[in-house]
KOLGU-686360 format. One record per atom (N, C-alpha, C): residue number from 1; x, y, z; residue in three letters. Coordinates in steps of 0.05 Angstrom, whole numbers, padded with zeros to 5 digits. Each point is the difference from the previous one (the first is absolute). Example, Ala and Ser with C-alpha at 12.3 -4.5 7.8 and 13.67 -1.06 7.14 Angstrom:
BEGIN
+-----+--------+--------+--------+-----+
!   k !      x !      y !      z !   r !
+-----+--------+--------+--------+-----+
!   1 !  00264 ! -00114 !  00156 ! Ala !
!   1 ! -00018 !  00024 !  00000 ! Ala !
!   1 !  00018 !  00024 !  00000 ! Ala !
!   2 ! -00007 !  00021 ! -00014 ! Ser !
!   2 !  00016 !  00024 !  00001 ! Ser !
!   2 ! -00015 !  00022 !  00014 ! Ser !
+-----+--------+--------+--------+-----+
//
This chain:
BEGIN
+-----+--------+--------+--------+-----+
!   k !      x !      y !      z !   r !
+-----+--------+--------+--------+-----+
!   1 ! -00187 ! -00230 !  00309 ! Unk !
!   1 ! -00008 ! -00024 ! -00014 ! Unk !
!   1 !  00011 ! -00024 !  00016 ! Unk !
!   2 ! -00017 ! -00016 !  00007 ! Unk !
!   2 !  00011 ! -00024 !  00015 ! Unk !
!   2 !  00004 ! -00020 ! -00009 ! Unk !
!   3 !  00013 ! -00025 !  00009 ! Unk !
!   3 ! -00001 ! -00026 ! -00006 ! Unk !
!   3 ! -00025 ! -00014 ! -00011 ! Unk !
!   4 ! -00020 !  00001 !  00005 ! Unk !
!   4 ! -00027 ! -00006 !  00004 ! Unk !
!   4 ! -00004 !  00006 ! -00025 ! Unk !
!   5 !  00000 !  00034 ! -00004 ! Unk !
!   5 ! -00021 !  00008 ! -00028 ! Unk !
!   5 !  00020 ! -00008 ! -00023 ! Unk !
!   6 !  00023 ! -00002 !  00000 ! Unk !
!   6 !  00023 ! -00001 ! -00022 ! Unk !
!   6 ! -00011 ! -00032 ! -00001 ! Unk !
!   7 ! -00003 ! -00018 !  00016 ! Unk !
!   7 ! -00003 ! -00034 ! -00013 ! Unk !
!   7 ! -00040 !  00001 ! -00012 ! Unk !
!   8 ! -00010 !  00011 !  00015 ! Unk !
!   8 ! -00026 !  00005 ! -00014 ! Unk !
!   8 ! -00009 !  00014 ! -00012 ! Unk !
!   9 !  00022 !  00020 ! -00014 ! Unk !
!   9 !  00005 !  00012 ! -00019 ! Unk !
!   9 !  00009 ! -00026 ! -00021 ! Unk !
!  10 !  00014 ! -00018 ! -00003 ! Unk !
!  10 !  00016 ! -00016 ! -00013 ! Unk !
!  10 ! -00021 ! -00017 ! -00007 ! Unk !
!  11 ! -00014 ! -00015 !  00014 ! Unk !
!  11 ! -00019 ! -00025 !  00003 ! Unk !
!  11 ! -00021 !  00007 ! -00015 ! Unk !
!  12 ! -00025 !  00022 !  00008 ! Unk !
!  12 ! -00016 !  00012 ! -00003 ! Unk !
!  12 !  00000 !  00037 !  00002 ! Unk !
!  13 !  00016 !  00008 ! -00023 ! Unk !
!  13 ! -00012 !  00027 ! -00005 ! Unk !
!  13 ! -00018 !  00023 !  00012 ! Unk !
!  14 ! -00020 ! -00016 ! -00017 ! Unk !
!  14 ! -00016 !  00015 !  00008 ! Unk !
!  14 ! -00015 !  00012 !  00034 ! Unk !
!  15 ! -00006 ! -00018 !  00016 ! Unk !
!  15 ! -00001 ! -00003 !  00032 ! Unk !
!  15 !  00023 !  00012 !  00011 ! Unk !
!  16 !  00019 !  00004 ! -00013 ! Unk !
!  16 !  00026 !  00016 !  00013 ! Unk !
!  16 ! -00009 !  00031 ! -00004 ! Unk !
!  17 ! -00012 !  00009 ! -00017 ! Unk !
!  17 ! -00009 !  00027 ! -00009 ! Unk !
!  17 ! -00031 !  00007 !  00013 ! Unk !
!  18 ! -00007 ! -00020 !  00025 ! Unk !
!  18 ! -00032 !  00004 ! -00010 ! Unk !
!  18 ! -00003 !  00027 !  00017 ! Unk !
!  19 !  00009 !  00006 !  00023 ! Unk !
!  19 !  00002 !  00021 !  00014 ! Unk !
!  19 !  00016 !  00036 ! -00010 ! Unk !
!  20 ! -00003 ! -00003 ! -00017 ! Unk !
!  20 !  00016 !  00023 ! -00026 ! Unk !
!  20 ! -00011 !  00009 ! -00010 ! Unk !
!  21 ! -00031 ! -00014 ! -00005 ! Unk !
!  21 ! -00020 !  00021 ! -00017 ! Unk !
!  21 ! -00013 ! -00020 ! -00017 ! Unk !
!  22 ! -00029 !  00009 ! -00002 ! Unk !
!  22 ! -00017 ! -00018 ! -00027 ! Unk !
!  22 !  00025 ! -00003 ! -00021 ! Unk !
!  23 !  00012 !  00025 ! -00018 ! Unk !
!  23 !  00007 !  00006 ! -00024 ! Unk !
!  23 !  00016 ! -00020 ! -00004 ! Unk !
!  24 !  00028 !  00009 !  00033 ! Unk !
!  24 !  00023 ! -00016 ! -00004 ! Unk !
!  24 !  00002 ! -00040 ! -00006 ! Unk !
!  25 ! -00026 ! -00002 !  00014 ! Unk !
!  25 ! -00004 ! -00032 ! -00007 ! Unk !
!  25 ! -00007 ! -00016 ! -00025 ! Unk !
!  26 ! -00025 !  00029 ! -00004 ! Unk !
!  26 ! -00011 ! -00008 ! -00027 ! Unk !
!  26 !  00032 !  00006 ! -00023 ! Unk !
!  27 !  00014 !  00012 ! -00002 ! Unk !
!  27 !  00022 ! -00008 ! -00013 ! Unk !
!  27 !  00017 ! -00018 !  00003 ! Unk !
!  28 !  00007 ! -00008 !  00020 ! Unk !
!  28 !  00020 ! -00024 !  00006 ! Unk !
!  28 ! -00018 ! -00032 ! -00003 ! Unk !
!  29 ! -00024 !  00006 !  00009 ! Unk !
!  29 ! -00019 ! -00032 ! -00019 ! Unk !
!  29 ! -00004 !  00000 ! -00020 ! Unk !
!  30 !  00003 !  00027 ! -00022 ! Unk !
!  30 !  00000 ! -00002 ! -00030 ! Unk !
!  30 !  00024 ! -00015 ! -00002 ! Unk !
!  31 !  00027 !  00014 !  00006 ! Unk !
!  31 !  00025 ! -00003 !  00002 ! Unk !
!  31 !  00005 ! -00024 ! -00003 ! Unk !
!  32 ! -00009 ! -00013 !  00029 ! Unk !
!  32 ! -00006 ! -00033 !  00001 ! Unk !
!  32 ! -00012 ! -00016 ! -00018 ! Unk !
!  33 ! -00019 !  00007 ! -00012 ! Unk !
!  33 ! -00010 ! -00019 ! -00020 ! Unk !
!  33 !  00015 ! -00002 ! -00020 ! Unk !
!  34 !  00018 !  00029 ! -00011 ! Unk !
!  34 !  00010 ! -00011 ! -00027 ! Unk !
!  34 !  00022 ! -00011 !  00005 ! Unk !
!  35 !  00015 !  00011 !  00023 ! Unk !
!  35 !  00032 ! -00026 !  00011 ! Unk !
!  35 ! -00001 !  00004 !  00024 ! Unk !
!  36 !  00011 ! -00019 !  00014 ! Unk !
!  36 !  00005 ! -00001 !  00022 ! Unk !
!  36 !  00018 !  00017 ! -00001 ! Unk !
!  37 !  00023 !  00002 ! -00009 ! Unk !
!  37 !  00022 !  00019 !  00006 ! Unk !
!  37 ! -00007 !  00024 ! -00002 ! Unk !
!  38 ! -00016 !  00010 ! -00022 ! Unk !
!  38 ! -00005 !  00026 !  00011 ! Unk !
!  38 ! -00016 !  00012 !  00019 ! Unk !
!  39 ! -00019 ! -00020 !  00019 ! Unk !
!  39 ! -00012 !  00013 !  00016 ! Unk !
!  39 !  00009 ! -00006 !  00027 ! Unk !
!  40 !  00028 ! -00011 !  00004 ! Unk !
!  40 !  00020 !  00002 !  00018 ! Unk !
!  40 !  00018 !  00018 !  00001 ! Unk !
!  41 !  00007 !  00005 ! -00025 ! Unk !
!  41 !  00017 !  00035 ! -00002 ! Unk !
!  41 ! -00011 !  00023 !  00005 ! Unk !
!  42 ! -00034 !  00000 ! -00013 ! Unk !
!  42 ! -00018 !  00020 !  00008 ! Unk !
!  42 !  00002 ! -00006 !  00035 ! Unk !
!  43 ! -00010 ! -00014 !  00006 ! Unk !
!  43 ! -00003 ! -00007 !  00025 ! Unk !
!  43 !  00025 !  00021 !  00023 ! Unk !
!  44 !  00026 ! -00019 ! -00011 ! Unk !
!  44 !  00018 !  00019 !  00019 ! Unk !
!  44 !  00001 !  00026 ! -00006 ! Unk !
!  45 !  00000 !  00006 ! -00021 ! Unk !
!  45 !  00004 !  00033 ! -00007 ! Unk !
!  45 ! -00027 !  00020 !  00020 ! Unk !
!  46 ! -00018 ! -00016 ! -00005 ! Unk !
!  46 ! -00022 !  00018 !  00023 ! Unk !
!  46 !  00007 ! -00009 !  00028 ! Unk !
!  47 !  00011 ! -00015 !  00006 ! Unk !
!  47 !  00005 ! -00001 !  00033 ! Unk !
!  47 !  00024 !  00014 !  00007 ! Unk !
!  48 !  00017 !  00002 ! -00015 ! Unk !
!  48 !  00026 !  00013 ! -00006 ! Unk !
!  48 ! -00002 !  00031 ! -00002 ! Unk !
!  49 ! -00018 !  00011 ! -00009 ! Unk !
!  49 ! -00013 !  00027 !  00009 ! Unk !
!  49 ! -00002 !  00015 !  00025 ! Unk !
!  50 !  00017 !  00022 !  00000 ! Unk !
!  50 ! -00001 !  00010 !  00029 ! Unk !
!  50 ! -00029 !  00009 !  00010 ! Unk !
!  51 ! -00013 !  00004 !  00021 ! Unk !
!  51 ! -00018 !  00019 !  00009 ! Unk !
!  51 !  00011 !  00032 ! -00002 ! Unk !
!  52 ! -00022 !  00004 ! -00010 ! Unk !
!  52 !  00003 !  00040 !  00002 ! Unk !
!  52 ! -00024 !  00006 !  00021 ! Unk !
+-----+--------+--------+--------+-----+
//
């Protein structure tokens, strides 16, 4: 996780997740609509995710 996706993770959510999957976005712009805060925590928690 880099500098980059962690502040556009912060700013804009959603665009931080867009490369993660239809699903993962369409949750973190629900996320976003109802708080910002939560679709910044969603946000890191999926970038924060190891690859398998």
């Amino acid at each position: 996780m880099s500098i980059l996706r962690v502040l556009l993770a912060i700013f804009f959510p959603p665009f931080a997740v867009i490369d993660k999957g239809c699903g993962s976005f369409l949750i973190i712009f629900i996320l976003t609509i109802c708080g910002w805060i939560p679709g910044v925590i969603g946000a890191l928690i999926i970038l924060n995710k190891s690859k398998t």
